[in-house]
C-alpha positions in Angstrom: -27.5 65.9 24.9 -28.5 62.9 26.8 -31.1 61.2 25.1 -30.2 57.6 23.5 -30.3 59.2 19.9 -27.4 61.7 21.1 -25.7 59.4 22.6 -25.7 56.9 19.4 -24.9 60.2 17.0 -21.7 61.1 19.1 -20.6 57.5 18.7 -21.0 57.4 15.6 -18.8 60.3 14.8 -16.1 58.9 17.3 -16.3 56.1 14.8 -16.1 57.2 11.6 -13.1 59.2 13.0 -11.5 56.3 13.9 -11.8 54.8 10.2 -10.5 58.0 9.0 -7.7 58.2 11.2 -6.6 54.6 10.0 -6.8 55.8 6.3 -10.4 54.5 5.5 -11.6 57.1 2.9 -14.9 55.3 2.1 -17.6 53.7 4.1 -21.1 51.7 2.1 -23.9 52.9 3.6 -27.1 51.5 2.0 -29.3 54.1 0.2 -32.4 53.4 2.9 -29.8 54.8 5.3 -29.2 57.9 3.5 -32.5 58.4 2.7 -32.9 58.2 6.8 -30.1 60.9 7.1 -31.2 63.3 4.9 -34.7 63.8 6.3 -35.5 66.4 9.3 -35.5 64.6 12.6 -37.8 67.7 13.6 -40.2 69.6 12.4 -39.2 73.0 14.0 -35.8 74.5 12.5 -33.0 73.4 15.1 -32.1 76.9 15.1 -35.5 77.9 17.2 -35.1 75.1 19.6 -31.9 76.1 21.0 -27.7 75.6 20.9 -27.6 71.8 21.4 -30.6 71.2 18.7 -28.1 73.4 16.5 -25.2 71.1 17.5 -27.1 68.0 17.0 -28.5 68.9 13.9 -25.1 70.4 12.3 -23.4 66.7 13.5 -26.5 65.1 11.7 -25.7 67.2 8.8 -21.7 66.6 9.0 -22.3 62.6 9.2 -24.5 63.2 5.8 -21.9 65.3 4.2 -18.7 63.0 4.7 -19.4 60.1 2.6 -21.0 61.7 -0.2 -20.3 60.7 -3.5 -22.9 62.5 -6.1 -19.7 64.0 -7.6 -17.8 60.6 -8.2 -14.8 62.2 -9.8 -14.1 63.8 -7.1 -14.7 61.4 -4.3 -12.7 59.4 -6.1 -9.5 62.1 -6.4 -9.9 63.7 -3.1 -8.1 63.0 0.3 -10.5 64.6 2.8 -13.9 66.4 2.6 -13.9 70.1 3.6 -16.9 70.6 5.7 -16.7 74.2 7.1 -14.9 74.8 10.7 -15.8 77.6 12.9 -19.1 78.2 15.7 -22.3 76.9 15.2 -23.8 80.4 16.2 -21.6 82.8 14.3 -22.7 86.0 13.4 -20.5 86.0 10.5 -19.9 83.3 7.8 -17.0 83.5 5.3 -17.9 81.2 2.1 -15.1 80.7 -0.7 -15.3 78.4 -3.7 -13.4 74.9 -3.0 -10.8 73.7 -0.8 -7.1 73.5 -2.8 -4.4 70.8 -2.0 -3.8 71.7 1.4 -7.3 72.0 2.6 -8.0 68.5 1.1 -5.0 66.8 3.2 -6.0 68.5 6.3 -9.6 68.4 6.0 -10.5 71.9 6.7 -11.2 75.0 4.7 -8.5 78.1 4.1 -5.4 76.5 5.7 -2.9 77.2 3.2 -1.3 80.9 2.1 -5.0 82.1 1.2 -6.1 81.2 4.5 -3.5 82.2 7.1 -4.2 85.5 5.2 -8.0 85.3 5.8 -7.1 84.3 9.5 -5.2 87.2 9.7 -8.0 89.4 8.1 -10.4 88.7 10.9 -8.0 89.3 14.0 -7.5 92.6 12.6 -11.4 93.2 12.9 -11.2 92.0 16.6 -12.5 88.2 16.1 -10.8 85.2 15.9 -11.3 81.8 13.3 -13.3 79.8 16.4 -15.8 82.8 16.7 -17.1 82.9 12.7 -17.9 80.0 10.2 -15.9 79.6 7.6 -17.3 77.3 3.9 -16.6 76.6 0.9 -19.2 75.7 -1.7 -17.9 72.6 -2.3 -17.0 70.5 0.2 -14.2 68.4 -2.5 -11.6 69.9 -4.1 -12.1 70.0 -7.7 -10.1 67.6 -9.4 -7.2 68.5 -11.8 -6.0 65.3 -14.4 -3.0 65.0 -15.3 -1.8 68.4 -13.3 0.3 67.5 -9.9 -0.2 70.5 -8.6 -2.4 74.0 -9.1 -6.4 74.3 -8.4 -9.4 74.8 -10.8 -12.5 76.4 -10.8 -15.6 74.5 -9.9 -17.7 73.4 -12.7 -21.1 75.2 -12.9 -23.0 71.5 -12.6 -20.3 70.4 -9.2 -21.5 74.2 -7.6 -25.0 73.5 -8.1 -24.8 69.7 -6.8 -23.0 70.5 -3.6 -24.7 73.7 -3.1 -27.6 72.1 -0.8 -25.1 71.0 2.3 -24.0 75.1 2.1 -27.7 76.0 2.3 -28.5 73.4 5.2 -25.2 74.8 7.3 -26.6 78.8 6.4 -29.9 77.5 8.0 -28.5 75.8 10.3 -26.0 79.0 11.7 -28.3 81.6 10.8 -25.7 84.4 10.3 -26.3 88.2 10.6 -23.5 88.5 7.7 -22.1 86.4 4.8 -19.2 87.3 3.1 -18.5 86.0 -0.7 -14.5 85.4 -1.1 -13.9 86.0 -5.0 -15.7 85.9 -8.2 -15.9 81.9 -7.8 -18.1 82.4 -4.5 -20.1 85.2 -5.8 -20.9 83.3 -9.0 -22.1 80.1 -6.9 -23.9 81.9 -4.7 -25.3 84.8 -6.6 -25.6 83.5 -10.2 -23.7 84.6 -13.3 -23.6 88.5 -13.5 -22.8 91.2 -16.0 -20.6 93.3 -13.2 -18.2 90.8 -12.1 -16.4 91.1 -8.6 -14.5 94.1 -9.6 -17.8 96.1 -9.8 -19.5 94.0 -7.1 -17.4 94.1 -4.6 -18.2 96.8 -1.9 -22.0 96.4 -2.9 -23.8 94.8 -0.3 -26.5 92.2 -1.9 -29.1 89.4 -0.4 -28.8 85.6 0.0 -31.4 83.9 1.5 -32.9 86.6 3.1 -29.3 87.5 4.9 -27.1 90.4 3.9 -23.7 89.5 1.8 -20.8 91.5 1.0 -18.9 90.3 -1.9 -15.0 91.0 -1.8 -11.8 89.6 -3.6 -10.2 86.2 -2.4 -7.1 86.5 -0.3 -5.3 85.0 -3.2 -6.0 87.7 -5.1 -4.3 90.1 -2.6 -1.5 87.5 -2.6 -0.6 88.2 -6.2 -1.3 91.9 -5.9 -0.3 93.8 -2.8 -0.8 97.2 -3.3 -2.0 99.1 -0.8 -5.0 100.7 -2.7 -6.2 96.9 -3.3 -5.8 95.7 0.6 -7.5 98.7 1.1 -10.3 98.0 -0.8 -11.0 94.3 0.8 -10.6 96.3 4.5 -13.1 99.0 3.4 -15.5 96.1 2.4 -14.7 94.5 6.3 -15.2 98.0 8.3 -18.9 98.0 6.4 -19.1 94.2 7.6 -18.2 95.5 11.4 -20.7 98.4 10.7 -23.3 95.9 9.9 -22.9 93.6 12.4 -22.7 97.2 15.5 -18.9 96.0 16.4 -16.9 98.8 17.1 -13.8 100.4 15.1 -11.0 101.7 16.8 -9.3 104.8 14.9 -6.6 102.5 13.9 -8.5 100.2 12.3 -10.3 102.8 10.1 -7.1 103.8 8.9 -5.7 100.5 7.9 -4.1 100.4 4.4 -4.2 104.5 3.9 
């Protein structure tokens, strides 16, 4: 990336990491400028013009996403934004709801119990956190007054205003496989249903034109750890590794039996 727009976008970011590191939560950018950020610096999908076009774009898209405040309730009660972590060209993309208490004070998506259990989840399929994507659909955690502790679930209205930035990093990765962690997930990215996840999960569905499985949260299997149900979420991850042609050894068929 040597051209003088490149150069200007990576100093930007060393910038704004700077602020952050000194405890600056909130930079004024004037609304020309984010109407300047939000429109395509190309016409052609980054995607088709190759890895550093993908990086460029998703650092474009990053700078966009940090200072938003279309939900001011929760730029007002958050510590970090959550924007995703993981490779730009992943095969595989893993998309919860929101980031909890310690994803907002570390800035990055399933770090706490949930998380380490999700990490743990795809070593046992053979990959590592670096070599998928890993979202949420909102990129704040949701708010919780007068509560100093505990999460809630995302509004309907916060889903559907955050939503784009998800959409935007989907494009951006084109995944072969998205997987929908809980009935939070599903909901946001499927719309309501009558079958909820206990029905749904297993069942592979569409989202923008890309296979998704739908599977329980790692929290759930936190608060219930029967065998049957870990069984159930690795089923749902062998038809992931089927999907994507990755190899399962014997032992990892028989996980959880």
């Amino acid at each position: 990336m040597s051209d003088p727009y490149h150069h200007l976008l990576e100093a930007t970011i060393r910038h704004l990491e700077q602020l952050k590191g000194r405890g600056i939560r909130f930079v004024p950018v004037s609304p020309q400028t984010l109407a300047m950020l939000g429109q395509d610096r190309q016409a052609a999908p980054a995607s088709a013009q190759g890895p550093e076009a993908v990086a460029a774009a998703f650092a474009q898209l990053r700078l966009q996403v940090m200072p938003c405040v279309k939900c001011a309730h929760l730029a007002a009660t958050r510590k970090n934004v959550v924007f995703g972590v993981g490779a730009v060209n992943a095969k595989l993309m893993f998309i919860g709801e929101a980031p909890g208490s310690d994803e907002d004070a570390q800035g990055e998506p399933f770090v706490g119990k949930a998380g380490q259990l999700l990490t743990r989840i795809i070593q046992a399929m053979g990959l590592t956190r670096d070599s998928v994507y890993i979202a949420n659909i909102l990129k704040c955690r949701p708010d919780t007054p007068g509560q100093t502790s505990g999460n809630r679930k995302p509004t309907p209205q916060e889903m559907q205003t955050c939503i784009p930035y998800l959409h935007r990093q989907i494009d951006l990765i084109g995944p072969k496989v998205i997987v929908a962690l809980g009935a939070t997930a599903v909901e946001g990215l499927l719309g309501k249903t009558t079958q909820g996840i206990t029905r749904l999960r297993g069942r592979w569905q569409t989202y923008r034109g890309i296979p998704l499985m739908p599977t329980y949260h790692p929290a759930y299997l936190l608060r219930n750890q029967s065998l049957s149900e870990k069984r159930k979420v690795w089923e749902d991850m062998l038809e992931v590794m089927v999907k994507l042609a990755m190899p399962a050894t014997e032992k990892q068929r028989n996980y959880f039996l």
